[in-house]
N, C-alpha and C positions, 0 to 999 in steps of 0.2 A: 504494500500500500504506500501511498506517495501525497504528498499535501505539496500544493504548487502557490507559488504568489505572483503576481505582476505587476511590473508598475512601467505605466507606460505616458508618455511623450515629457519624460524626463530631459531638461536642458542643458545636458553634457554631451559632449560626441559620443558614440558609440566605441572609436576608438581608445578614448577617456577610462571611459567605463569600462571594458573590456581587460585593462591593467588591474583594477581593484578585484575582478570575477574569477581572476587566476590565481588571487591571494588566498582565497576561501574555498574554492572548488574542492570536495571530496574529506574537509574539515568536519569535525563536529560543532555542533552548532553554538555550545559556549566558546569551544577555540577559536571558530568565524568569528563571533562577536568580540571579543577581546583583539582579534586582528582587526580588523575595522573601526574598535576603539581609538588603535595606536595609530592608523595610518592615516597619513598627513594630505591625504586626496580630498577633492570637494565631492565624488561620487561617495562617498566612505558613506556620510550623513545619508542621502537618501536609501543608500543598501542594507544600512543597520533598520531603519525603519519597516524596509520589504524583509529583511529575515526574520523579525521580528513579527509578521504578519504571516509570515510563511510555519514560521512555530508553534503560532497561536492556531490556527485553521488544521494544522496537524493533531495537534491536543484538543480541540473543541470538535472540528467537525470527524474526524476520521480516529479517536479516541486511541492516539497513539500516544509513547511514555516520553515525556519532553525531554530526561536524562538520555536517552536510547537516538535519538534522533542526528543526521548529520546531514550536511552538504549535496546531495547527490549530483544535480546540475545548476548552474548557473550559466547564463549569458547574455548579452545585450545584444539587440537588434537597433539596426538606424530604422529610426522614424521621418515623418515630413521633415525638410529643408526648409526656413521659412527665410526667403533669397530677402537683402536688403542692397542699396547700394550705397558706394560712398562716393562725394565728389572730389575728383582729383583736377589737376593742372589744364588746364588751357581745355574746359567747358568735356571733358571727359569723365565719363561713371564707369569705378570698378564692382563687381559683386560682388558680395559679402556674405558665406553662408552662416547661415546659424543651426546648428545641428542638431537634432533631437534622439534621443534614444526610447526603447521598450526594451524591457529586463525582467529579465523570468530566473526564479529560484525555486526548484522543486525538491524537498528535503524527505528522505525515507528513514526509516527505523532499522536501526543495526542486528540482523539475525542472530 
C-alpha cells in the first residue's frame, strides 16, 4: 500500500526542485524530514510541507504505522511557463521565463 501527495504549480524550476528530490529519495520519512530541515534550498520549505501531507494521508487514510513509513518516490514535473519580457537597449524585448513545477511524493510502509 502506498499514500501519495502532490503539490503542484509550485514556483521553483523543476530543475531547482529536482536537487532537493535526490536528497530524500528512498529515506525514511523522519530522516527526509531532518534533511530538509538542514538544507539550505528555497524548494526545502515547500517539500517539508508535501511530506508532511504525504504522512499524514498515509496514517489517516490508508491506516499505515507512521514509524514504519519511508520515501519511496519522489519527483518534480515542469509545469506552465508563465513567459514575461524584459526591455532591453535600443527599443528590443528579451523573454523571461518563469518556471513552474508539480511534485509528487508517494511514501510506502517498510515490510
Amino acid at each position: 500500500m502506498e499514500a501519495k501527495a502532490h503539490l503542484k504549480y509550485v514556483r521553483i524550476s523543476p530543475r531547482k526542485v529536482q536537487i532537493v528530490c535526490d536528497l530524500i529519495r528512498g529515506k525514511s520519512v523522519g530522516m527526509a524530514m531532518a534533511i530538509l530541515m538542514q538544507t539550505r534550498k528555497s524548494a526545502s520549505e515547500p517539500m517539508i510541507k508535501l511530506l508532511k501531507s504525504a504522512a499524514a494521508n498515509a496514517e489517516n487514510n490508508h491506516e499505515m504505522d507512521p514509524e514504519r513509513l519511508y520515501v519511496s518516490e519522489v519527483y518534480a514535473t515542469p509545469g506552465p511557463i508563465i513567459k514575461r519580457i524584459m526591455p532591453r537597449a535600443q527599443g528590443r524585448a528579451y523573454r523571461i521565463n518563469k518556471r513552474t513545477s508539480h511534485v509528487t511524493i508517494t511514501v510506502k510502509e517498510k515490510a
